[in-house]
C-alpha positions as CSV (number, residue, x, y, z in Angstrom):
1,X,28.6,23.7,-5.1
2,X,24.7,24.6,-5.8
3,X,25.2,24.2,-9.6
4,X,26.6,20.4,-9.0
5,X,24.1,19.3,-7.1
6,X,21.8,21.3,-9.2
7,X,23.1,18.9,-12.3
8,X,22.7,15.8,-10.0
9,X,19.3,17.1,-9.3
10,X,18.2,17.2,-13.1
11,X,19.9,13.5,-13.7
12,X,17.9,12.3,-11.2
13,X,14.3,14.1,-12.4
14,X,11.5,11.8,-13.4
15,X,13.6,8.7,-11.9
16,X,11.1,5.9,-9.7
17,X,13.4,4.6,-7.3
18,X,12.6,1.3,-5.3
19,X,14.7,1.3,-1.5
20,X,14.1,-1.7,0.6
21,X,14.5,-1.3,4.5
22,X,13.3,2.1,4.4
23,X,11.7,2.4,7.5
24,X,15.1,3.4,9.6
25,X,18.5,4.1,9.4
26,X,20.4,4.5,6.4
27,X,17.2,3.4,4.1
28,X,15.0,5.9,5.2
29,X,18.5,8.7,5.0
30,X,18.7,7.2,1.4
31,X,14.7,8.2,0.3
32,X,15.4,11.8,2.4
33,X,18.6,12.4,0.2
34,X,16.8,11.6,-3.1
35,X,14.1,13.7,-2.4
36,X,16.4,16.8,-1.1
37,X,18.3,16.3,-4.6
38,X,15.7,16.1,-6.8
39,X,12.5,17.8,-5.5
40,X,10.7,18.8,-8.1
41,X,9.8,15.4,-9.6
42,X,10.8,12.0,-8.3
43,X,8.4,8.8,-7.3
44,X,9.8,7.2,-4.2
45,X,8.5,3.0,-3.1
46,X,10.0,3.0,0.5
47,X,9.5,-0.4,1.5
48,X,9.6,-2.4,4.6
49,X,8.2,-4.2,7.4
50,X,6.6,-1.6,9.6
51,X,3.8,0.2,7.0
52,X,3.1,2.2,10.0
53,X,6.5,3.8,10.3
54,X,6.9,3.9,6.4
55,X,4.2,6.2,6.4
56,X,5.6,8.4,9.0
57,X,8.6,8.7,6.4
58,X,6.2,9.2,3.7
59,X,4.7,12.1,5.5
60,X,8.2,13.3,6.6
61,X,9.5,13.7,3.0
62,X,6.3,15.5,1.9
63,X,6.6,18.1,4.6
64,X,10.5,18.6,4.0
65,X,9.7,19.0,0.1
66,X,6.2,19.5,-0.7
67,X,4.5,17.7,-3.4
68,X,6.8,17.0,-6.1
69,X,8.2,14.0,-4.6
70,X,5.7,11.3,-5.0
71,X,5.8,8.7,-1.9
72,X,4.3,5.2,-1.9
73,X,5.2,3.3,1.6
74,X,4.9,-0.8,0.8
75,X,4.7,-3.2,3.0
76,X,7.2,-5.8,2.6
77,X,9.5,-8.2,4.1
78,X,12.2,-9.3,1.5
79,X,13.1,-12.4,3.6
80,X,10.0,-13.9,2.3
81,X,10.2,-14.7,-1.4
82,X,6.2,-14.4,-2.2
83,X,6.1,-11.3,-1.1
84,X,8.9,-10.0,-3.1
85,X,7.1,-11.9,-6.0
86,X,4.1,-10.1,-5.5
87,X,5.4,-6.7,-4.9
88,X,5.6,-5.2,-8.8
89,X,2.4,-6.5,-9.8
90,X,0.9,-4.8,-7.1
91,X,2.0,-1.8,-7.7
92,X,0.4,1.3,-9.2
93,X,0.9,1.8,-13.4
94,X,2.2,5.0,-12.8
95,X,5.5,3.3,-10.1
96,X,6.1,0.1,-12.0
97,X,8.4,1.6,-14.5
98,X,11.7,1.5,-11.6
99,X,14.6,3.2,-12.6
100,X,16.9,2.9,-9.7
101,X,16.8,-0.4,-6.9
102,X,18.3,0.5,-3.5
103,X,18.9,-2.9,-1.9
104,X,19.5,-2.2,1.9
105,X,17.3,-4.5,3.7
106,X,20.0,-6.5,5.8
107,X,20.0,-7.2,9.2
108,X,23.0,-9.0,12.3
109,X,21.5,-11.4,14.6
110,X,23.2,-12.0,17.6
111,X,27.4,-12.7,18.6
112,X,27.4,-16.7,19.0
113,X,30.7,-17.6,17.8
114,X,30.5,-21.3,16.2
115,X,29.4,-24.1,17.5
116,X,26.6,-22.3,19.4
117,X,25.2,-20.3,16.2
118,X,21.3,-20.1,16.3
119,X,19.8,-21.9,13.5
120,X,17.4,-19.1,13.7
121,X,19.9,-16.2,14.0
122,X,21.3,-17.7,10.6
123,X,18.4,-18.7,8.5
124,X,17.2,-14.9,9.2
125,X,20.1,-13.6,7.9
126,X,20.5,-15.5,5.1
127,X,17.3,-15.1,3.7
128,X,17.2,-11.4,4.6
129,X,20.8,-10.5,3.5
130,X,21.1,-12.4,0.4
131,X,18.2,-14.4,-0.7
132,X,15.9,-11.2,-0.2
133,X,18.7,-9.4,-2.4
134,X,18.8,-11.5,-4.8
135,X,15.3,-12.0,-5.4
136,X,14.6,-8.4,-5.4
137,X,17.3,-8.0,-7.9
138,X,15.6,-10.4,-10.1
139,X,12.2,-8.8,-9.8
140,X,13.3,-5.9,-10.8
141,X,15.9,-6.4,-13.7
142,X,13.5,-7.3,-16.6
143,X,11.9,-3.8,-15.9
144,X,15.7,-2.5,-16.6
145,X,16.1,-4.5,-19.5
146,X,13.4,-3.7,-21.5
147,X,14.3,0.1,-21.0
148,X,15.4,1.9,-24.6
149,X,13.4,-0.3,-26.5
150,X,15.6,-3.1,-25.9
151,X,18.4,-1.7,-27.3
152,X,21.9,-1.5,-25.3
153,X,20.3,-4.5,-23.1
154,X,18.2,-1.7,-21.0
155,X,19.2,1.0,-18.4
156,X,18.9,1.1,-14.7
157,X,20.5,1.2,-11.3
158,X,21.2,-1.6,-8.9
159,X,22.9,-0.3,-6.0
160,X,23.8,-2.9,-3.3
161,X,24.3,-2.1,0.1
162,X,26.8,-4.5,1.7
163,X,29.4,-3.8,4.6
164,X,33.0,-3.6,5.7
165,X,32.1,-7.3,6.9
166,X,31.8,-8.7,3.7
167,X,35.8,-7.7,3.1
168,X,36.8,-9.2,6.9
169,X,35.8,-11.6,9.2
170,X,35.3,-10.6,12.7
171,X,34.8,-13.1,16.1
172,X,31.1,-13.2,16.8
173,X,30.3,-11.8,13.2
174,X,30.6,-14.7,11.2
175,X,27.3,-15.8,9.3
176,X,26.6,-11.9,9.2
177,X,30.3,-11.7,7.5
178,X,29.5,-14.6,5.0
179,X,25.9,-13.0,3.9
180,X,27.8,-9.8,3.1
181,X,30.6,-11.8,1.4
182,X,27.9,-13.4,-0.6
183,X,26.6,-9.8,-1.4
184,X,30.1,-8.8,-2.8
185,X,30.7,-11.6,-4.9
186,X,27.0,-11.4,-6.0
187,X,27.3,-8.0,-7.2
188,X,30.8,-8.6,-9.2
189,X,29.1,-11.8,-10.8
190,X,25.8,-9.5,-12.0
191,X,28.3,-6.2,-13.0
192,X,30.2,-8.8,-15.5
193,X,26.5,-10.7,-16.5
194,X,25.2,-6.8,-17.4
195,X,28.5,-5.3,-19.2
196,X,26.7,-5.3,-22.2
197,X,24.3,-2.7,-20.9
198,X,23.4,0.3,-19.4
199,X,22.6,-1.4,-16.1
200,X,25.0,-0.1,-13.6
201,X,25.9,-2.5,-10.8
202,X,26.8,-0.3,-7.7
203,X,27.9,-1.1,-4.4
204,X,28.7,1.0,-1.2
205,X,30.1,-0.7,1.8
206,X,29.6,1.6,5.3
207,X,31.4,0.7,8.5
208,X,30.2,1.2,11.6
209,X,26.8,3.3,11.2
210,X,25.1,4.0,14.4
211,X,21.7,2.6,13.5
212,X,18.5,0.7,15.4
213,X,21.0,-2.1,13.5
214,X,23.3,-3.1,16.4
215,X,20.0,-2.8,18.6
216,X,18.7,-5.6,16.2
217,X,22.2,-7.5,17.1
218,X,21.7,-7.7,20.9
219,X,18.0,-8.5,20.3
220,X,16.8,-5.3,21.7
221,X,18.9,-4.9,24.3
222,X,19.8,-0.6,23.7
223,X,22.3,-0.8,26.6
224,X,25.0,-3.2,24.5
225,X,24.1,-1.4,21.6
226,X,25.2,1.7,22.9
227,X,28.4,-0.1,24.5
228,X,29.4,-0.3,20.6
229,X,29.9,3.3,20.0
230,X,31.1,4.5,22.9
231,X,34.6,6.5,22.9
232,X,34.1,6.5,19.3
233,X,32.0,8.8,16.5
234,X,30.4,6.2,14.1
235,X,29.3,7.4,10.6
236,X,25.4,8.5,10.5
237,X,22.8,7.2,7.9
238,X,23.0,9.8,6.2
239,X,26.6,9.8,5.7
240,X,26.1,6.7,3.7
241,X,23.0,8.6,2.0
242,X,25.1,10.4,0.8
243,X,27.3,8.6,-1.3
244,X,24.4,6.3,-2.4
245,X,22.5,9.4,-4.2
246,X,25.8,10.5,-5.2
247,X,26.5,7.7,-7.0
248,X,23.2,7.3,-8.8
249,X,23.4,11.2,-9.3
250,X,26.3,10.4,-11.9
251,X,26.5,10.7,-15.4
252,X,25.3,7.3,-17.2
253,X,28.7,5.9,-18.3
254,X,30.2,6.3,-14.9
255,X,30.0,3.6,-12.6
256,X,31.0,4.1,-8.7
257,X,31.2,0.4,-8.9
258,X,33.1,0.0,-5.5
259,X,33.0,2.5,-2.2
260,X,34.0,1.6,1.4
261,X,33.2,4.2,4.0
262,X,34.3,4.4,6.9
263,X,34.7,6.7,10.1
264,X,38.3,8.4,10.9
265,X,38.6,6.1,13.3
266,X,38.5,2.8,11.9
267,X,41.1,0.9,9.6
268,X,39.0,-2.7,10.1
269,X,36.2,-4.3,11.4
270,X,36.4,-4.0,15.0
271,X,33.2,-4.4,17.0
């Protein structure tokens, strides 16, 4: 086993990743697994809302694995499209060249079932789930394509972060559904618009995850967060982390285009 994840290690060595949502759950898993697999040399951008917590992370990785791994916490919220315009100009020289784009920043707002959806609730999601996906996507993508001198149409990772939701509808999940359905069909679209690279186009799908994310769902109320899991063992962040690093850990002509995850004890979306 050492010498596979030895050779996943090396793939990954002198890689800059980008991972939005970083601060929490399976974002912040995602920069712990990179830096585990490749310790030696690796630049990390963990992004987010909370800088404060970001640097916790920062400072987290760099005890776990000592200086090799580079960390540079950013603040940013992708729901807001001048600051994901801004962000790669204002980033140091030496983390602008990104090889690898970790979209995870995606968030569920409440459990009104139509007609009493919050215009809020959905214009949040919206322009977190997709709009911030998107537009980090295309922020990032003429970076890839101007990798190997043009030639092949460029390099990269894009690695999507989407959900069992965005396969099946659930009562009370239905704008949080459609944003992830919108992330699938998104991601097919862009895998088909970059065949003639060596972009890969990567998504991973978890279930149910026991995250701060259902906390986020009841607007802060821990108690009907908790109600969620109980009598049942939901997948951790890192789980997912897993699979994510994994998949970026492969050789270049093998896409994990596709990969739905979840615990032993769900078939569907059941909330």
């Amino acid at each position: 086993m050492s010498s596979s994840i030895t050779a996943m290690g090396k793939r990954l060595e002198g890689k800059t990743i980008l991972i939005t949502g970083a601060s929490s759950g399976i974002g912040r898993s995602i920069a712990q697994e990179f830096a585990r697999t490749s310790p030696t040399s690796l630049k990390l951008i963990i992004t987010a809302r909370r800088i404060d917590t970001l640097k916790e992370v920062a400072s987290a990785i760099e005890k776990e694995v000592g200086s090799g791994v580079k960390v540079l916490p950013v603040k940013l919220d992708v729901s807001q499209p001048q600051e994901v315009a801004n962000l790669i100009p204002s980033l140091p020289e030496e983390f602008r060249d990104i090889d690898i784009l970790v979209n995870n920043a995606g968030l569920v707002k409440g459990v009104d079932q139509a007609p009493d959806i919050k215009a809020e609730d959905m214009n949040v999601m919206w322009a977190t789930n997709v709009t911030g996906l998107i537009n980090m996507t295309q922020a990032v993508l003429p970076i890839f394509k101007k990798k190997l001198n043009g030639a092949d149409g460029g390099r990269g990772d894009i690695i999507n972060i989407g959900s069992i939701a965005g396969r099946e509808g659930y009562p009370g999940g239905s704008i949080y559904c459609a944003t992830k359905a919108a992330v699938r069909t998104f991601t097919d679209a862009l895998r088909k618009e970059l065949i003639a690279t060596r972009i890969r186009v990567i998504e991973v799908d978890p279930g149910q995850v026991e995250t701060e994310f259902s906390v986020v769902r009841f607007y802060g109320d821990k108690s009907k967060a908790d109600a969620v899991y109980k009598g049942v063992e939901p997948l951790t962040p890192d789980d997912i982390a897993e699979v994510v690093v994994f998949a970026a850990g492969r050789r270049e002509n093998v896409v994990i285009a596709d990969t739905l995850i979840f615990p032993n004890h769900q078939v569907s979306f059941d909330p």
